[in-house]
Every structure is written in structure tokens, then in C-alpha cells.
C-alpha positions in Angstrom: -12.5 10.0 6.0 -10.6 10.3 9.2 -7.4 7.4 9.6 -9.1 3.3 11.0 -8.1 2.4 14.2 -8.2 -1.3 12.0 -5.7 -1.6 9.5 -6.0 -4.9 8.3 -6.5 -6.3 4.7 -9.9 -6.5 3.1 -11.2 -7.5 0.3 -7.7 -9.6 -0.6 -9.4 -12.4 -3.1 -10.7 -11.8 -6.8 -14.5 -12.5 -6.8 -15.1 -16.0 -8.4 -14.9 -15.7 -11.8 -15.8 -19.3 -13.7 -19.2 -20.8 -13.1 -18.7 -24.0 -11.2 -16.8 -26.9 -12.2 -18.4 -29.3 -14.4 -17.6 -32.1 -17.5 -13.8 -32.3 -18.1 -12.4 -29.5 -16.0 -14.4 -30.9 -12.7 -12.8 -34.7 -13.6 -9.6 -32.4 -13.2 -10.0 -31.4 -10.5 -11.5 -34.1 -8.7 -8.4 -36.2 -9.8 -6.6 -33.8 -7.3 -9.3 -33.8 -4.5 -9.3 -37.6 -4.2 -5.4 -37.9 -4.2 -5.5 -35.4 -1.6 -8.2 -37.6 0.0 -6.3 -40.5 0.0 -3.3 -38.8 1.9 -5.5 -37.9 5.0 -4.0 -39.4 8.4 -7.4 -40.7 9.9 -5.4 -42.5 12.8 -6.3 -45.7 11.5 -10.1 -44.3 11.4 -12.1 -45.8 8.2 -13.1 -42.7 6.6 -14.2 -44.4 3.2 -13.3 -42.3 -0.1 -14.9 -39.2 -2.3 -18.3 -40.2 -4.0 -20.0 -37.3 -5.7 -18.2 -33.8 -4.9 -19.6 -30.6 -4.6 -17.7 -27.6 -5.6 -17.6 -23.9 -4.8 -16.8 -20.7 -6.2 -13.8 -20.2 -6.9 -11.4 -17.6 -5.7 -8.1 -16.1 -6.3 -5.5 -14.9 -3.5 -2.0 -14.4 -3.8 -1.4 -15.6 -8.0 -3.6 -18.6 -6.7 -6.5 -19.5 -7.7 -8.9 -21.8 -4.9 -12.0 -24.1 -5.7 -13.4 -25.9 -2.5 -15.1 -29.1 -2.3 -17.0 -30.9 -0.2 -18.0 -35.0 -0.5 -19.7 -37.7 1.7 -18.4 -40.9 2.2 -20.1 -44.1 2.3 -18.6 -44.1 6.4 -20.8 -40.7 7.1 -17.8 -38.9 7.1 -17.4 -35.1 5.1 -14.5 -35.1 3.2 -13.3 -31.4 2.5 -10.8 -29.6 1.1 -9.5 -27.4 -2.1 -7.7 -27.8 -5.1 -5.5 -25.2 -6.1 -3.8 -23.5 -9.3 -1.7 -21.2 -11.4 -3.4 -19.7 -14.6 -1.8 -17.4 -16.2 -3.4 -17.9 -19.6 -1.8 -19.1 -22.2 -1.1 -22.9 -21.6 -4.0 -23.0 -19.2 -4.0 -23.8 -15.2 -1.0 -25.6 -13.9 0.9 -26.1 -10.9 -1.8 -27.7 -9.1 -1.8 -28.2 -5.4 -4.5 -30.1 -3.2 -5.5 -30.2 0.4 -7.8 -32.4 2.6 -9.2 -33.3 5.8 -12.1 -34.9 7.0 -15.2 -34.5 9.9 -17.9 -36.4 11.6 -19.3 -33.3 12.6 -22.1 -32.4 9.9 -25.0 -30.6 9.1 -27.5 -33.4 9.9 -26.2 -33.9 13.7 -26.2 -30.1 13.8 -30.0 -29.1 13.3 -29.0 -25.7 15.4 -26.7 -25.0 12.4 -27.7 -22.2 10.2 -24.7 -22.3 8.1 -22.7 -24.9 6.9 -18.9 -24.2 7.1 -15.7 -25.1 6.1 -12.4 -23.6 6.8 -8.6 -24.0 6.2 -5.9 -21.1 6.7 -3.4 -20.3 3.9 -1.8 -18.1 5.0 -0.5 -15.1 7.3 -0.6 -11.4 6.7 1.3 -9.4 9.4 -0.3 -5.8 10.4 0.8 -3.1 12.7 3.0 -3.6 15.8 3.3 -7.4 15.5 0.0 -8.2 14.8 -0.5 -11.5 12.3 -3.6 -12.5 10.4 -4.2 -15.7 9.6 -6.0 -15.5 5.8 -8.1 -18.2 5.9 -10.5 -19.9 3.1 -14.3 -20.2 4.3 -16.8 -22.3 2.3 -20.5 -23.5 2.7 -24.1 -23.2 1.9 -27.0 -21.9 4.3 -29.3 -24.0 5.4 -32.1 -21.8 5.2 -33.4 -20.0 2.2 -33.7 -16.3 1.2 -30.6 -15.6 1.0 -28.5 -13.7 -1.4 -25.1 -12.6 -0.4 -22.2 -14.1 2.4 -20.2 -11.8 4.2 -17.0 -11.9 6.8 -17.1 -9.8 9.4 -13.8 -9.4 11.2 -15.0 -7.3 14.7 -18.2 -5.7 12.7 -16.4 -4.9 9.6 -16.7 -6.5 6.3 -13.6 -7.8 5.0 -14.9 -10.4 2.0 -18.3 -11.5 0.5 -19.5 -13.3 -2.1 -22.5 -13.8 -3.7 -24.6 -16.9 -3.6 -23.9 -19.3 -6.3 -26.2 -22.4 -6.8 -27.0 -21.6 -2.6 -22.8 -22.4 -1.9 -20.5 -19.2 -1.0 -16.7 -19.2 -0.9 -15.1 -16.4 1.2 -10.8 -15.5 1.9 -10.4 -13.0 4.7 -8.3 -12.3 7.8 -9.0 -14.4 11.0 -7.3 -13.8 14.2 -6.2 -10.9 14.2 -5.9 -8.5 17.6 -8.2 -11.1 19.4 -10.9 -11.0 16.6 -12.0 -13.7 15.2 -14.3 -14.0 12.1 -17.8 -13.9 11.6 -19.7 -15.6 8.4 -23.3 -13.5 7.5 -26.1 -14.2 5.5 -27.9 -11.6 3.7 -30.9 -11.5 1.8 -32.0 -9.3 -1.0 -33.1 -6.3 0.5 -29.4 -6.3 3.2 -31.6 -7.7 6.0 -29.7 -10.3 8.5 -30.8 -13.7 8.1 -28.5 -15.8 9.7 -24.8 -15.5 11.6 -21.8 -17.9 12.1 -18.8 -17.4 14.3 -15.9 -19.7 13.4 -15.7 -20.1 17.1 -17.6 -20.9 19.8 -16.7 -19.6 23.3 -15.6 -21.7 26.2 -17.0 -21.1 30.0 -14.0 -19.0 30.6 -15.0 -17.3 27.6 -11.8 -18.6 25.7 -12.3 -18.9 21.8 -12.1 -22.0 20.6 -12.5 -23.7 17.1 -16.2 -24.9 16.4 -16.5 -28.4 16.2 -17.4 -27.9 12.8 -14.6 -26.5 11.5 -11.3 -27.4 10.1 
């Protein structure tokens, strides 16, 4: 195989390996989501608090391991975010770090939406001649059925994908990088396209920008 003219990372994240979060361990966790809930600046908007959270696979990056979650307020707000940890067996997860923010902007006032995304960067990965990645944490469900498997596509190649799990997806890949930008896909069983997601939308001047959607 001749040398890529796209040497970036791929593939960077363990695949999930725990079903999702339930009984004690999701009580843990949500503990963290809701204190990092309650540290959101909202500008003095009422954004209300966490009621019943939905979780996604999680994934491991960098000694890390990531859970998303997602929760509606009573306000109509999405509260969404991750909980992080260290396990290292042993003495079980520790070191437990949260983040949160917080959007107007759902699926229900989006009916054009095929996807339902989330995103936060956690990191940078620097490539050739300058060139910095920003590895970013992507999380949703489709909003269509049929499908199977979620890919990111960073300029037409793969660089992560996970497999459906209860119809929610949780994908950590490079963003940004040489002008690309990433692009969520939803597969079903037989590797047909159903549905596509940029995490950008495109201005007149044809500009990326961030999608309202998105963190």
C-alpha cells in the first residue's frame, strides 16, 4: 500500500466495552453529571436541572474512559455532557471528572434532523507541518430506523465507528484538521447509506461554522 497523503489518527478510542449504565453504577455517575449540571453558566438563563438521563456507550481515549449523557429539563432545555474516569482495575474507577453544557436547539424543533448530535472536544493531536486536530467526542441516536453502525468520516475516510447500542452511538475522532471537518454516517446492515451529518453547516460565503445543534 503506497504512503496516505492523510496522516492523521484513526481509530484512537477503545470500542465501548460495558453495556450501559444502570442500578448503582448509573447513580454514580449521575451524581457527577448533575454537579456538573449545576456549574453551567446559563447567563442568568433558567435552564431547570437533570430529570431522567440517558447514557451512551462508553469509550476510552488517552487512559480515560468517557460515558455521555443526555437529559431534558422541565425548562425544554437538553442538558449534555460526560462523565469521565480512570480504571485501572483493581480498586475500581476513580478520578472522576465531569463536563456540561446546555441547548435549546433539539430534535423536536429540528424535524430536518436525521441525526441527533452532541459534541465536545478533549483534546488536540498535532500532525505533519503544523497541522492540529482537535479529538473530539460525538454522541447521539438516529432518528430514523434501520440502522446498524455510526461512522466519522474525516474528508471521506473513516476514522471511528461504533456500533448501535439501544439506537445511541458514541464516536472520538479527529475534527479540524487541514480544513476538514467531520462527518457522522449511518449505516445499515447490508453498508448501505442511510443518513449523513456534518458537524457544520456552511455559511453563504461558504465558511464552516458550528451547527446550531452542537456543542
Amino acid at each position: 500500500m503506497p504512503p496516505t497523503d492523510r496522516f492523521v489518527i484513526t481509530f484512537a478510542a477503545e470500542p465501548p466495552q460495558h453495556e450501559l449504565p444502570f442500578g448503582r453504577w448509573a447513580e454514580v455517575l449521575s451524581e457527577q453529571f448533575a454537579a456538573a449540571c449545576a456549574d453551567i453558566d446559563s447567563e442568568g438563563e433558567e435552564i431547570g436541572t437533570p430529570t431522567e438521563i440517558d447514557w451512551f456507550p462508553d469509550r476510552t481515549f488517552a487512559g480515560r474512559t468517557y460515558v455521555p449523557a443526555a437529559s431534558r429539563t422541565a425548562y425544554g432545555y437538553e442538558l449534555f455532557g460526560y462523565v469521565s474516569f480512570v480504571d485501572e482495575g483493581g480498586d475500581g474507577p476513580d478520578d472522576f471528572e465531569a463536563r456540561a453544557d446546555f441547548t435549546g436547539d433539539t430534535a423536536e424543533a429540528n424535524p430536518d434532523w436525521q441525526l441527533d448530535l452532541n459534541e465536545m472536544v478533549l483534546s488536540t493531536w498535532r500532525g505533519e507541518a503544523g497541522h492540529v486536530a482537535e479529538m473530539t467526542i460525538v454522541w447521539g441516536r438516529p432518528l430514523l430506523s434501520g440502522g446498524v453502525t455510526v461512522t466519522a468520516e474525516l474528508a471521506d475516510h473513516a476514522v471511528d465507528q461504533c456500533e448501535l447500542v439501544e439506537e445511541r452511538f458514541t464516536l472520538i475522532a479527529p475534527d479540524n484538521y487541514r480544513e476538514d471537518y467531520l462527518e457522522v454516517k449511518l449505516w445499515d446492515k447490508t453498508g448501505h447509506e442511510l443518513a449523513v451529518e456534518s458537524l457544520y453547516v456552511e455559511d453563504d460565503e461558504d465558511t464552516p461554522e458550528p451547527d446550531d445543534h452542537e456543542d
